[in-house]
VOLOMAR-460249 format. One record per residue (C-alpha): x, y, z; residue in three letters. Coordinates in steps of 0.2 Angstrom, whole numbers. Last residue first. Example, Ala and Ser with C-alpha at 12.3 -4.5 7.8 and 13.67 -1.06 7.14 Angstrom:
BEGIN
+-------+-------+-------+-----+
|    c1 |    c2 |    c3 |   r |
+-------+-------+-------+-----+
|    68 |    -5 |    36 | SER |
|    62 |   -22 |    39 | ALA |
+-------+-------+-------+-----+
***
This chain:
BEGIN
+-------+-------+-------+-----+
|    c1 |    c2 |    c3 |   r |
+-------+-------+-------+-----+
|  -280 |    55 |  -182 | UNK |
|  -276 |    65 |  -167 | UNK |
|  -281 |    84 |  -166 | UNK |
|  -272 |    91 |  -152 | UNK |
|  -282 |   107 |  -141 | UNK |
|  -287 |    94 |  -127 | UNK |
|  -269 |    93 |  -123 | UNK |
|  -268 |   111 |  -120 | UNK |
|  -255 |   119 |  -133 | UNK |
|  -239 |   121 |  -133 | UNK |
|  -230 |   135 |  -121 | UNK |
|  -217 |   146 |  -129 | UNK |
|  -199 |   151 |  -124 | UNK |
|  -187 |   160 |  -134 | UNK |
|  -171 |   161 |  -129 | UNK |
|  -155 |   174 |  -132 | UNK |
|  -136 |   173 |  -131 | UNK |
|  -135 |   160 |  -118 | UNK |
|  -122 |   152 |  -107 | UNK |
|  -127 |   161 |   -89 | UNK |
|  -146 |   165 |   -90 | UNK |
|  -149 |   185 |   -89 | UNK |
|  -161 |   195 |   -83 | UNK |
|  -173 |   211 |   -88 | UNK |
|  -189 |   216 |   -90 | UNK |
|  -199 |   223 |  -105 | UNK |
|  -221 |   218 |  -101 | UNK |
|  -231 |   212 |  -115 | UNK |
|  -250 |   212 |  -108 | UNK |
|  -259 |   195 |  -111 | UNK |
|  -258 |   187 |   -94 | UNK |
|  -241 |   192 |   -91 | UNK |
|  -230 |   189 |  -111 | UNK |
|  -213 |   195 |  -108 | UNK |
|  -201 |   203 |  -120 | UNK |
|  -183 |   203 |  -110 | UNK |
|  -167 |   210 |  -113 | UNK |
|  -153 |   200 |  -105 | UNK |
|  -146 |   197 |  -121 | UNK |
|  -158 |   194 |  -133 | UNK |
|  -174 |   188 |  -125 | UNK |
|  -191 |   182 |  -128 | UNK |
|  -206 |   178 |  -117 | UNK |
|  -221 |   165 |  -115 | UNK |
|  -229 |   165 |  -132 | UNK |
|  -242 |   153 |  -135 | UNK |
|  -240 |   137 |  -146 | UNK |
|  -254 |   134 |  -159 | UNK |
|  -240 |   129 |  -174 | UNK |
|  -240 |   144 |  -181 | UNK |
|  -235 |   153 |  -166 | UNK |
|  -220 |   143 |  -163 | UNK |
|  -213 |   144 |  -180 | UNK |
|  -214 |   162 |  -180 | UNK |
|  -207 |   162 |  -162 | UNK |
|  -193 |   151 |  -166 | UNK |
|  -188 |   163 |  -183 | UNK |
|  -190 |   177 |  -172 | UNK |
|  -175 |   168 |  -159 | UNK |
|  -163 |   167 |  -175 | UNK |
|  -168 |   184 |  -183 | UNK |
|  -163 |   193 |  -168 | UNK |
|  -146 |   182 |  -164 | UNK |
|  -141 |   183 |  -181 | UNK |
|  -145 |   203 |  -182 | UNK |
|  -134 |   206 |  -165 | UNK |
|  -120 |   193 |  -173 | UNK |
|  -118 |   206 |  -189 | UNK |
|  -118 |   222 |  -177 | UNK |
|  -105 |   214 |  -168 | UNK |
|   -96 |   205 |  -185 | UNK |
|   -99 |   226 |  -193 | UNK |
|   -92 |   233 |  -177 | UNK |
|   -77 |   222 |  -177 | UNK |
|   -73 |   223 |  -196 | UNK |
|   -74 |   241 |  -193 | UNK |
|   -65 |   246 |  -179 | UNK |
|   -51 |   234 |  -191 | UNK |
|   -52 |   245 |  -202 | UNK |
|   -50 |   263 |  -196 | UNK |
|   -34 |   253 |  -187 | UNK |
|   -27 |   248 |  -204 | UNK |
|   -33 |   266 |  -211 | UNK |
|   -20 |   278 |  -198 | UNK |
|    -7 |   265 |  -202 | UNK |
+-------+-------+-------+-----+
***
């Protein structure tokens, strides 16, 4: 009985912890992409944990938006800045 309950802890930390890496490499992957593409950081957040770009210093803060896991939110660039052909 003692193992049963040992292993369902387990599963659930393991799908938590599994769901926490998801999240992180989700919202990275959008500010990869981002970036490579000329757009300029504006903040990131997993959870309620908050990476925020104020006039170039990154600053931790914290809030929450109701629905959402994490975001990550980047500015594209100045219209002048497009190269159209």
């Amino acid at each position: 009985m003692n193992e049963m309950i040992i292993g369902i802890i387990l599963v659930i930390l393991v799908t938590m912890l599994a769901f926490i890496l998801h999240l992180v490499l989700h919202e990275v992957g959008h500010l990869i992409a981002g970036m490579l593409s000329g757009y300029e950081f504006v903040f990131i957040r997993f959870g309620s944990y908050t990476l925020l770009n104020d006039n170039g210093k990154l600053k931790f803060t914290q809030f929450n938006v109701p629905g959402t896991a994490g975001q990550c939110i980047m500015k594209p660039p100045s219209y002048d800045k497009f190269r159209f052909r």
